[in-house]
N, C-alpha and C positions, 0 to 999 in steps of 0.2 A: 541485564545481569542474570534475569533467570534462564534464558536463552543459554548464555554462555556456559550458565554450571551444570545445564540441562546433558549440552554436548560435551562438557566435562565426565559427566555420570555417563552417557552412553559410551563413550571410548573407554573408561574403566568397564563397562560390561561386556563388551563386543569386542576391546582391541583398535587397535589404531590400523586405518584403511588409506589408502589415495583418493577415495570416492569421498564426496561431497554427502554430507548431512542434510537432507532435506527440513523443514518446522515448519507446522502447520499448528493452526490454534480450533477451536469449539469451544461457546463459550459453554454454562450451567445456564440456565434462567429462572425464573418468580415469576408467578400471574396474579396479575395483582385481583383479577377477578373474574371470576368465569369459571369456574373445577366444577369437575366430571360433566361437562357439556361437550365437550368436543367427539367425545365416542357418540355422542348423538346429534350429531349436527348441530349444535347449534353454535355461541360467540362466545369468544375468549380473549384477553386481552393481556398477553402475555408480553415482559422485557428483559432480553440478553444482558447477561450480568458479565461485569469487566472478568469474572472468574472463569474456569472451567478446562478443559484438557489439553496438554500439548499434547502432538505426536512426532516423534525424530524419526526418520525414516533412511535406510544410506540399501544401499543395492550390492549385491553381493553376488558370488557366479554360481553355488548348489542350487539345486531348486529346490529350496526350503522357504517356509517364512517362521523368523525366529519373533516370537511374542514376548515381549517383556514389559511389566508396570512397577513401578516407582511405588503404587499405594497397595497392590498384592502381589505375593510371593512365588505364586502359581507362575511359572514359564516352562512355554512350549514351543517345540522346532516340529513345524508340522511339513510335511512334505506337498510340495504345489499340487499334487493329482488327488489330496487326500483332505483338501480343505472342505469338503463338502460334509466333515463326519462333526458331529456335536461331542464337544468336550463338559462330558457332566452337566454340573450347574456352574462351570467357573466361567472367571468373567471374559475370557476370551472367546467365548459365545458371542457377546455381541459384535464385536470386531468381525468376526466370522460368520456372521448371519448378514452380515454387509456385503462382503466380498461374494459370498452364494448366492445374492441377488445380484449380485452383477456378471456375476459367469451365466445367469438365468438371460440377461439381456446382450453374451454372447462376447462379456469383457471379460477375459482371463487373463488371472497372473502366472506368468509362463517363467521369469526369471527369480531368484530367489532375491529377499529382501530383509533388513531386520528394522524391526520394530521396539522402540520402547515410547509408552505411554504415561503421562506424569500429569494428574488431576489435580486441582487443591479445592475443588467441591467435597463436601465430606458427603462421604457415601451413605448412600439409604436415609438421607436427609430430606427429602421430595425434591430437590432444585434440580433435576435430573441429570445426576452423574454417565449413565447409561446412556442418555441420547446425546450428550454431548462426545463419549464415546464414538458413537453410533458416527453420529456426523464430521468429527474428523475422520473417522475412517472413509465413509463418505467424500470429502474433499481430496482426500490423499489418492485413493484410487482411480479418482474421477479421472488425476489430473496424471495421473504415472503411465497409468495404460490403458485411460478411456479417453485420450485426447482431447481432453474437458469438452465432450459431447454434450451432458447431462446438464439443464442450468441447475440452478438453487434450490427453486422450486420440485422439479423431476428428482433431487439426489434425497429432499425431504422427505418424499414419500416412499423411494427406497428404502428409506432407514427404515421409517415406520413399516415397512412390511418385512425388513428383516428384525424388528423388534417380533412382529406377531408370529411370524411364521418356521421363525431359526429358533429363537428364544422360546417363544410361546405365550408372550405376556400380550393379549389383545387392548393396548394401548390409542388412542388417537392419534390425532397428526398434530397435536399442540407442542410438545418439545421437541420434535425432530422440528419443525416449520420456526418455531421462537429460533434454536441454533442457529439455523439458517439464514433467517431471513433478519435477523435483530439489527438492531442502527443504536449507534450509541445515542443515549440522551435521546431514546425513541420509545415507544411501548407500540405493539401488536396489534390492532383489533383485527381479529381474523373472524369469519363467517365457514365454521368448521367442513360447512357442506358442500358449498360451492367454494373455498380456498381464495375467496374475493378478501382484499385485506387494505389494510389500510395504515400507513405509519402515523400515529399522535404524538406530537411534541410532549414530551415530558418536563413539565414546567412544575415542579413541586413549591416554589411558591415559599421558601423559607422552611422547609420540611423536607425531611428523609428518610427514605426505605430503609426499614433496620428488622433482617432476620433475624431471629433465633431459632437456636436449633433444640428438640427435645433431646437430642443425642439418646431418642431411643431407636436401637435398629430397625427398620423392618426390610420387608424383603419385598416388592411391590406382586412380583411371579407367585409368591407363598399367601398373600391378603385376600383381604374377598373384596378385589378391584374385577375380574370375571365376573362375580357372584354382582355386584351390582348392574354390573351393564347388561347379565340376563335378565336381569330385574326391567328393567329398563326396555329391554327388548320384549319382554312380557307384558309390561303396558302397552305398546305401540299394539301385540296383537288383539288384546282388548280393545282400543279403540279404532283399531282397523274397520270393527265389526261394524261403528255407528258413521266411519267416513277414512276414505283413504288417505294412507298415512305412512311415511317411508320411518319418521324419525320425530322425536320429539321436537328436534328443533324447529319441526314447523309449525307447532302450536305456539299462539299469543296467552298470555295470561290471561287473559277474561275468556279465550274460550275452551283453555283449559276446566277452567272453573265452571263451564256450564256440563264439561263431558265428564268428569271426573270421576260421578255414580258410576259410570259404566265400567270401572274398576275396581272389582266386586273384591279383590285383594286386597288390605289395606294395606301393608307394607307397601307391594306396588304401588300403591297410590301414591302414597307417602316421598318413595323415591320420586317419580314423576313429579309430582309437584316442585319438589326440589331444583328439579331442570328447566322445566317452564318458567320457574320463578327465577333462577338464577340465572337465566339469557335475559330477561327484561332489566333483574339488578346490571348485567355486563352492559346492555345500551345505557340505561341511566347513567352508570359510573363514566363512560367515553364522555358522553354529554358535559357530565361534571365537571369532569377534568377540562376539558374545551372550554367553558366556561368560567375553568379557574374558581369554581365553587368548593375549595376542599373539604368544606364540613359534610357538605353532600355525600361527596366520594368515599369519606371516613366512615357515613351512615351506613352506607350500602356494603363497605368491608367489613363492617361487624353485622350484617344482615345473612352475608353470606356464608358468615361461618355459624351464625346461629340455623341456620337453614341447615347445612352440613352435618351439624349434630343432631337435631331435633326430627328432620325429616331423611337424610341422607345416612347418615348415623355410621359417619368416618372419620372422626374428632377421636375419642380417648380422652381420658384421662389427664396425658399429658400436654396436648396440645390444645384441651380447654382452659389447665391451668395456668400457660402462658398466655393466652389471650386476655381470660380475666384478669392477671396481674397487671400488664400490661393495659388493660384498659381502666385502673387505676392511677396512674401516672397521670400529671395536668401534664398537657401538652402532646396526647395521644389524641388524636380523634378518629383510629381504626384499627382495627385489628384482628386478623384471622388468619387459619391456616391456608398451607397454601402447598398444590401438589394433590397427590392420590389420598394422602391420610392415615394413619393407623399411626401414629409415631411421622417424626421428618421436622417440618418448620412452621412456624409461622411469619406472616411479614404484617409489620405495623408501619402506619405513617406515623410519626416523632417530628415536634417541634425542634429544630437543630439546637434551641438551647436545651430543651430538656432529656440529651441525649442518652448524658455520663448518669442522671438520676435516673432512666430507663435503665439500663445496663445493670447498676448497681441493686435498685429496690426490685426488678421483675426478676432478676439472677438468685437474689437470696429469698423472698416468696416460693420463687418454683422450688429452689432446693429443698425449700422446709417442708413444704406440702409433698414432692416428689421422691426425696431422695436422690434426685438426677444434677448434676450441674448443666446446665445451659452454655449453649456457647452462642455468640452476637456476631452481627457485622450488620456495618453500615454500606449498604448497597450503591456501588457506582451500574450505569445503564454504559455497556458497551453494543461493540459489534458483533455482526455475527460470524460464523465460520470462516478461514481464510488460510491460504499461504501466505507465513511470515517470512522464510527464508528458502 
């Protein structure tokens, strides 16, 4: 059904053709634990959420590519020789930071095409609307007129380098790889440095992934998500001094803890610690889950976000006041944010009966304390990236 209204709305926008309608999906995704490690090599345990962008694609004879989306008003008919110019800060950057990485690797779109884009991730939310962008445009391309050369893996690090280098936003490889690589009813454990990974059965055991949204905007390009990872990068050259060292992720927590004087910046430390600590919470949590120990796993999701604020210090306001409310509810045993931070979501594990009292008591707490209404959803684990049609 949403297929069908989808190609209903493109032929109201574009007109009725003989050419066939291409539909490609990407999903959004949630990590359930692991944030801001992946810019440093280390583990993250990210899973594709049944939500996230379609793309219609139908081929047309100018050589234009017309951009159009469904959730912004912004549309552009950009000419195929002139795709390599940056459009402002709008959101057909990213689509476009896509395709200039693949004219880099010598695949150009030579015929014209139109495009419209239809999300239901709410944007600026952390579930990463942008890379789920990113990577259908990614699949589309690959597959139109780079004769699906590229696999999964090779189109995710594209993305990721048209997010850093078109865009500008110096990002990891954890939501372009989550898109990519997701399995329903799977969660991610990825190893950020070497892209060794591994799919875990996602067994929640009588429990369910239930976002909420601050529904405060942020902008991830405008945050101090740069300003941390220099941070980040400024410890590594501190402790370069006492033993070689590419990235955090190669530090173990205990011997973190023996170098850590030698980060005469306490902020830096501060951040540092946060990443050390939070690759040992991401093995525990797989552990957990593997074991079907949920209380465990509940532990170390409210570890991670108290680590995020206290040392990492990308919480707010409003995505502390969701978690604490939220981890007042019986039948909660975790909860934290999830994504870059500054405003976006949190994801808690919820007993399935104690859903609709979730919903209702964390919904009217946040509003009181915020001002903000909250928006929910109870998370299905899909696939990732694909041609539907």
């Amino acid at each position: 059904m949403i297929i069908k209204n989808l190609k209903t709305i493109f032929i109201n926008k574009y007109g009725p053709s003989d050419n066939n309608i291409s539909v490609f999906f990407s999903p959004g995704r949630v990590n359930l634990i692991g944030e801001h490690t992946d810019y440093n090599g280390g583990y993250v345990f990210p899973c594709a959420l049944s939500f996230g962008t379609y793309l219609l694609v139908r081929d047309i004879e100018p050589g234009v590519i017309r951009f159009a989306s469904m959730n912004f008003d912004y549309y552009s008919e950009i000419p195929v020789g002139k795709l390599s110019n940056k459009a402002g800060n709008e959101w057909v950057n990213y689509p476009l930071g896509v395709i200039d990485e693949f004219r880099k690797k010598g695949v150009l779109i030579t015929s014209g095409v139109e495009l419209l884009f239809s999300g239901n991730i709410p944007d600026g939310a952390g579930l990463s609307s942008s890379a789920s962008v990113e990577t259908v445009t990614g699949i589309c391309i690959n597959e139109k007129f780079g004769n699906n050369k590229l696999n999964k893996e090779e189109l995710a690090k594209l993305c990721q380098r048209a997010e850093n280098n078109f865009v500008g936003v110096n990002c990891g490889i954890m939501d372009q790889f989550a898109a990519m690589m997701g399995k329903k009813n799977h969660a991610i454990f990825l190893n950020c440095d070497t892209l060794e990974y591994e799919l875990v059965p996602l067994s929640l055991s009588g429990f369910k992934l239930v976002i909420s949204n601050t529904n405060k905007k942020r902008q991830l390009a405008d945050s101090k998500y740069n300003e941390r990872r220099s941070e980040c990068e400024q410890a590594v050259s501190y402790l370069n001094k006492i033993r070689p060292l590419r990235n955090l992720g190669e530090l173990k927590l205990a011997e973190f803890e023996e170098l850590s004087d030698n980060i005469p910046d306490e902020t830096v430390r501060k951040r540092a610690r946060h990443v050390v600590s939070e690759d040992q919470r991401c093995l525990d949590a797989v552990k957990a889950l593997k074991n079907n120990d949920m209380a465990k796993f509940g532990k170390l999701m409210n570890g991670s976000h108290d680590s995020l604020r206290n040392d990492y210090e990308v919480t707010g306001h409003e995505l502390d006041t969701l978690v604490y409310e939220a981890r007042k509810i019986d039948g909660v045993i975790g909860s934290r944010m999830t994504g870059a931070g500054f405003g976006g979501c949190t994801v808690s594990l919820v007993n399935e009966k104690s859903i609709d009292k979730f919903i209702t008591d964390v919904g009217i707490g946040y509003k009181n304390k915020t001002g903000l209404n909250a928006d929910f959803y109870v998370a299905d684990v899909g696939d990732g990236a694909a041609k539907l049609e």
